[in-house]
Structures are given as structure tokens and as C-alpha cells.
C-alpha positions in Angstrom: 80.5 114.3 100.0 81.2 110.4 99.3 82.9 109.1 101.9 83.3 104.9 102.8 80.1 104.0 104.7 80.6 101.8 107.7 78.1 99.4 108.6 78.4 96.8 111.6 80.3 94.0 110.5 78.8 90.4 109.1 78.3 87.8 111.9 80.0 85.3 110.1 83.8 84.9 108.6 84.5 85.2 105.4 84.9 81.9 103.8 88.4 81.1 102.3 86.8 81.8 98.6 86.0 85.3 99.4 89.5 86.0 101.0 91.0 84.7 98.0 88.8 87.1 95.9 89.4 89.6 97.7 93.4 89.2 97.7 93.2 88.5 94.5 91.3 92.1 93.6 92.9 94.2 95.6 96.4 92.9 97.4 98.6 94.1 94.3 97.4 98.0 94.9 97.4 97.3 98.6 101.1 95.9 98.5 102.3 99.1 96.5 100.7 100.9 98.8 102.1 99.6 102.0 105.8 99.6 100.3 105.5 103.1 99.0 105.0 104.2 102.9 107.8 101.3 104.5 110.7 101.2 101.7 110.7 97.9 102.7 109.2 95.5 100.6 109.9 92.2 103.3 107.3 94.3 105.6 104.9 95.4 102.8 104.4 91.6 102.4 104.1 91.1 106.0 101.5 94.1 107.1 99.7 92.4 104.0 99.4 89.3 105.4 98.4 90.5 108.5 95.9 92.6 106.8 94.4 89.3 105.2 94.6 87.6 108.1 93.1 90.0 110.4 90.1 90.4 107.4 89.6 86.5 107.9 89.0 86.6 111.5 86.6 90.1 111.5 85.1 89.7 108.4 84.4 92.4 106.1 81.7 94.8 106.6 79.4 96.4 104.4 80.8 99.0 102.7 80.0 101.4 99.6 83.9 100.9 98.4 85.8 97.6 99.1 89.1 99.2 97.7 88.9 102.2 99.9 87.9 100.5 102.8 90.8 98.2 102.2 93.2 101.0 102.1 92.5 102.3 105.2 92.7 99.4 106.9 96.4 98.7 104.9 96.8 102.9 105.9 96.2 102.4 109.4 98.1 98.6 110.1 101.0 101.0 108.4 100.9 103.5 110.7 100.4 101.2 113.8 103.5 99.4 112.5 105.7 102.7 111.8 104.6 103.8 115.4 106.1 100.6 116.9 109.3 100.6 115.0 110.2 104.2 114.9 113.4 103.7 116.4 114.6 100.8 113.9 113.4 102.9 111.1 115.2 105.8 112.2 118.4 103.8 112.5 117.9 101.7 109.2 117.5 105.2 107.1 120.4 106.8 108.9 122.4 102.9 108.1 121.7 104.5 104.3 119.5 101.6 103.2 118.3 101.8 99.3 115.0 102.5 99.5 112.5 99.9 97.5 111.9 101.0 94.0 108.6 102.1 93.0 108.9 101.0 89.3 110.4 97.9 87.7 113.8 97.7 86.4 114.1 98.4 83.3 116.4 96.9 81.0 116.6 99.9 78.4 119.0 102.3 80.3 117.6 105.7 79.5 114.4 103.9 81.1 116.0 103.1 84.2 117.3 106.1 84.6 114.2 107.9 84.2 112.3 105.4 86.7 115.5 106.4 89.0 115.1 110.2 88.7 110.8 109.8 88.9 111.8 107.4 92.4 114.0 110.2 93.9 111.7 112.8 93.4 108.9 111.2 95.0 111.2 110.3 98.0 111.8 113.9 98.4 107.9 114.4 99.1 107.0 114.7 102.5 105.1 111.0 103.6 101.7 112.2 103.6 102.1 114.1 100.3 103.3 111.1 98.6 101.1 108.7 100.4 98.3 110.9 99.3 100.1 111.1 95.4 100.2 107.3 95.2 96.5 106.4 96.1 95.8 109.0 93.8 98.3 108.2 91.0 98.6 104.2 91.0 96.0 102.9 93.2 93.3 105.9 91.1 91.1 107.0 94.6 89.3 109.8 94.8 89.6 112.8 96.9 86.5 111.4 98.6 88.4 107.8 98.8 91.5 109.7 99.9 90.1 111.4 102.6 88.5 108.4 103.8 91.0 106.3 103.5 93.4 108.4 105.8 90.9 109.9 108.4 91.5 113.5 106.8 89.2 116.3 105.3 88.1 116.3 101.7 90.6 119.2 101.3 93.1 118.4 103.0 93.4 115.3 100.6 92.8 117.7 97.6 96.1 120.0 98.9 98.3 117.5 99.5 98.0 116.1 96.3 98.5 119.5 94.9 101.7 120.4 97.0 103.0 116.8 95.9 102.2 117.5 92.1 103.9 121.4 92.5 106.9 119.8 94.1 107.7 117.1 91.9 107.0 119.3 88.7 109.5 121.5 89.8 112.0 118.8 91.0 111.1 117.0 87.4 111.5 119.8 85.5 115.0 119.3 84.4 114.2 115.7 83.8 111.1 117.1 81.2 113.5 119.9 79.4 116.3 117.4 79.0 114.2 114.8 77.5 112.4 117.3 75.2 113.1 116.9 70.8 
């Protein structure tokens, strides 16, 4: 099986060019990423800076997928961050704060509605069935990537996507026969 191969890291920093390269690659699937696990967009941007910064003082190592080594590092700042603020996130979600929207707003009503329906279905998914859903559905990883990505076997990856797929079919399933001709 493919998994993200882990070399020792370069001796030298990256130079500004390749962190802007690499920002410029990878930070928008990174951001959506970090903000489909926070609902908080104001500390998506801030773990993503951190990422970037911590990048430009360890360097990058060798690896057989940038993207997926990326995203483990963005998976794992997350859940360093979610461990040190459990009690303010508990709090914030019991305050009833909106979480961030996944998709634009749209100005076509029926649109925004759908997007509105699709967003409260996939906040109904258990976090590491829709963490495992959006690397596989908006950032496109593999199982392999997945798997890599969140220190879990190739299966496990494979069967949380599947739970998360069952689940929202069925909670989208109204959504589907109402839209039909």
C-alpha cells in the first residue's frame, strides 16, 4: 500500500520562493480543511499560518506526496489546537455559534438553500467521518493519502468514508426526491 514516505528533513530552510509556492499550491485545500474541522474560519487562517510558518523554520522533507504530507501536518496542528481549547470550544458550541459555511453564498435562493441543507447534513457526521469525507470529496486524497494523512489504517479510512456517504444519503434523501422533475 502507498502511504507518504518520510525521509529526514533538508538541512537547509526553505527559501521564501518555495514557501510561497508552496502556499500558493496547496493553502486553499489546506484552509478548507482546517475550517471544515474548527467552524471557525478566524482559526483556520491562524493554524495556517502557523503551519507556513512552522514549514519555514523545519523545512520540508522529502516526501512522495507534498499535498498529503501537508495535510497531516494541517490534521495534526488541528488536533493539537482542538486539544488545547476543548473547553472554549465546548462553551462556544453550547453559546449556539453558526458554524462556518462550507459553500459560498449563493445569490440564487433555491441554491442557498441547497448549500444550507448539503452544510447541515455534513455537520451531523461525526468529526472523523467528515474529516475523512472532505479530504476525500474537496481536497480528492486517496484512501492511501487518507490513511496517511490521519495516522489510521487503509480501512479504516475506506469505512469512514463509507459510514459518512450512507449517512448523508439518507439524511439527503428528502433533499434528492424533492428536487427530482
Amino acid at each position: 500500500k502507498s502511504q507518504v514516505l518520510m525521509r529526514p528533513p533538508r538541512d537547509t530552510m526553505l527559501t521564501a520562493r518555495q514557501i510561497s509556492e508552496l502556499y500558493d499550491a496547496h493553502a486553499a485545500g489546506l484552509f478548507h480543511y482546517i475550517v471544515g474541522m474548527l467552524k471557525s474560519e478566524a482559526e483556520a487562517k491562524d493554524l495556517l499560518q502557523e503551519l507556513f510558518l512552522k514549514l519555514q523554520h523545519q523545512g520540508l522533507p522529502v516526501v512522495e506526496s507534498e499535498r498529503a504530507w501537508l495535510t497531516r501536518l494541517a490534521h495534526n496542528i488541528t488536533l493539537d489546537w482542538l486539544r488545547r481549547h476543548h473547553t472554549r470550544r465546548s462553551a462556544e458550541e453550547r453559546s449556539g455559534l453558526e458554524p462556518q459555511p462550507l459553500f459560498q453564498r449563493a445569490a440564487d435562493p433555491d441554491t442557498a438553500e441547497f448549500a444550507l441543507r448539503v452544510q447541515a447534513a455534513l455537520d451531523e457526521l461525526p468529526p472523523e467521518q467528515r474529516s475523512v469525507a472532505h479530504l476525500k470529496l474537496w481536497q480528492g486524497l486517496t484512501f492511501e493519502e487518507i490513511a496517511a494523512t490521519q495516522g489510521i489504517p487503509l480501512n479504516t479510512a475506506a469505512s469512514r468514508y463509507r459510514y459518512a456517504i450512507d449517512k448523508l444519503r439518507t439524511l439527503l434523501r428528502p433533499l434528492y426526491e424533492e428536487i427530482q422533475p
